[in-house]
Structure formats: C-alpha cells, structure tokens
N, C-alpha and C positions, 0 to 999 in steps of 0.2 A: 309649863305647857308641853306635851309630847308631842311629837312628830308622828306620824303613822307614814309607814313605806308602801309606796305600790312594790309587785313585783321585781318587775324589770329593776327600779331603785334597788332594789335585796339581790339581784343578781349583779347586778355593777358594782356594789361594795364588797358581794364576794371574791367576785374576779381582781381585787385589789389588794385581796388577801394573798399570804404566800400559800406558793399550792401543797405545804404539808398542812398547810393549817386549817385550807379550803378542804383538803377533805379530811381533815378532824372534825371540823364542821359539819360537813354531809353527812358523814358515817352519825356521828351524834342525831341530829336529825333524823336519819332510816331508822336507827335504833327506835329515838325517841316515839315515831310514829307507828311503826311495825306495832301490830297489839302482841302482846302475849302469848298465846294462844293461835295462832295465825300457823297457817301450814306450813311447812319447812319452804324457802323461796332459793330464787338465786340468792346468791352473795356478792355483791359488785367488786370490784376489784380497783378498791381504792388508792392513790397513790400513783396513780400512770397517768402518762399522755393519752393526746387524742390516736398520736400517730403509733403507741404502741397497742393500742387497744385494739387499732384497724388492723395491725399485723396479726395478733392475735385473733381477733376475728375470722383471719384467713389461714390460718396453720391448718394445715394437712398431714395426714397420716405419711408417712416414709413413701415413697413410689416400693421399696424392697422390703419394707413391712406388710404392705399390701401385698405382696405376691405373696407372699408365706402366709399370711390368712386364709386368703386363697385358696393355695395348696394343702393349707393341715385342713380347713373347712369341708373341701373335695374329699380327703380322705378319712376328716370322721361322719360325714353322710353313709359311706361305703363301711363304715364302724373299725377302720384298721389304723391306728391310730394309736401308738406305739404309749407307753407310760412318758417317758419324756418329751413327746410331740404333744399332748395332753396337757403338760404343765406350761409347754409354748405357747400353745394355741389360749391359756387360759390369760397368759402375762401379754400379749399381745391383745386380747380382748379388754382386757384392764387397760392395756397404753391409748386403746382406741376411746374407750368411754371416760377418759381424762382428758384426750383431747377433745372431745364433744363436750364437754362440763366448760373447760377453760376457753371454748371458741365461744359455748351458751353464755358462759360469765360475761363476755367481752363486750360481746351483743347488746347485753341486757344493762350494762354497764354506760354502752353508745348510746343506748337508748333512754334510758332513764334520764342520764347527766349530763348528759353532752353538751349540753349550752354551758355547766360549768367549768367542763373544757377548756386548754391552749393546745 
C-alpha cells in the first residue's frame, strides 16, 4: 500500500532534512520542473539562511560608491570624462548591477522558499 503526502506533510519531512541536503532537494526539484526552453530566470541562492538572505536582500551600494557615480555620471552628461574616469564609471556600474542581481536573487530566493527556511 502507498502512502500519498499532503503538502504541508512534504514540507515537515523536508525541514527534518539536513539543510545541505534540503536544498540538494530543492535545487533538484527547480531543476526538475523548470522546462527547457523557458526563459533565462533568477537563480536562487541555495545553501543559506533565512537571516542571510534577509541581509542580502538589504545590501546597498557603498554610501562613497555612490558619490563617485554621481560625480563621473555629472561629468559624462556634460561629455568630459577623462579615458580612466570612463573605465571607473563602467566598473562601478558593473559593481552596481551585481548588487541589484544578488539583492533580486535574495528576494526571489525569500520568496519562492522560504517556508523551507531556518
């Protein structure tokens, strides 16, 4: 005779799991369901806490990163904008949309899972 699981039953035997295994589990599972074909998505960020994710969620650009964006963005509106302030301003706009990716992951990661969470 089989047993069939409700939900919630499938969620309390996971949480019972160790948590590298729980999300060897998960990730198996997003894999397994994601189709093929399906448009590039986030990427969860398997392997963490609830509490680092919430950190992560909240990460901010440098308060002195931010002035210097600022300031080279100011001065390539006005198009003066030196070859090495050019390569700044590109490495700072990189630093910026990696933390926008890693705050989106984090998010999407709280949100998607987060009942599988400690």
């Amino acid at each position: 005779m089989t047993t069939t699981l409700n939900y919630p039953q499938i969620l309390q035997t996971a949480r019972q799991l160790p948590a590298s295994v729980r999300w060897q589990l998960v990730e198996a599972l997003v894999t397994e369901i994601e189709p093929k074909t399906s448009p590039p998505r986030l990427i969860p960020l398997f392997g963490l806490s609830r509490l680092e994710l919430q950190v992560m969620a909240q990460v901010i650009v440098a308060p002195d990163h931010q002035k210097e964006l600022q300031a080279l963005l100011a001065k390539s509106r006005i198009n003066s904008l030196k070859t090495d302030e050019q390569t700044r301003l590109d490495d700072l706009l990189t630093e910026i949309d990696q933390v926008a990716l890693l705050k989106a992951r984090a998010m999407y990661t709280l949100q998607k899972y987060g009942d599988l969470l400690q």
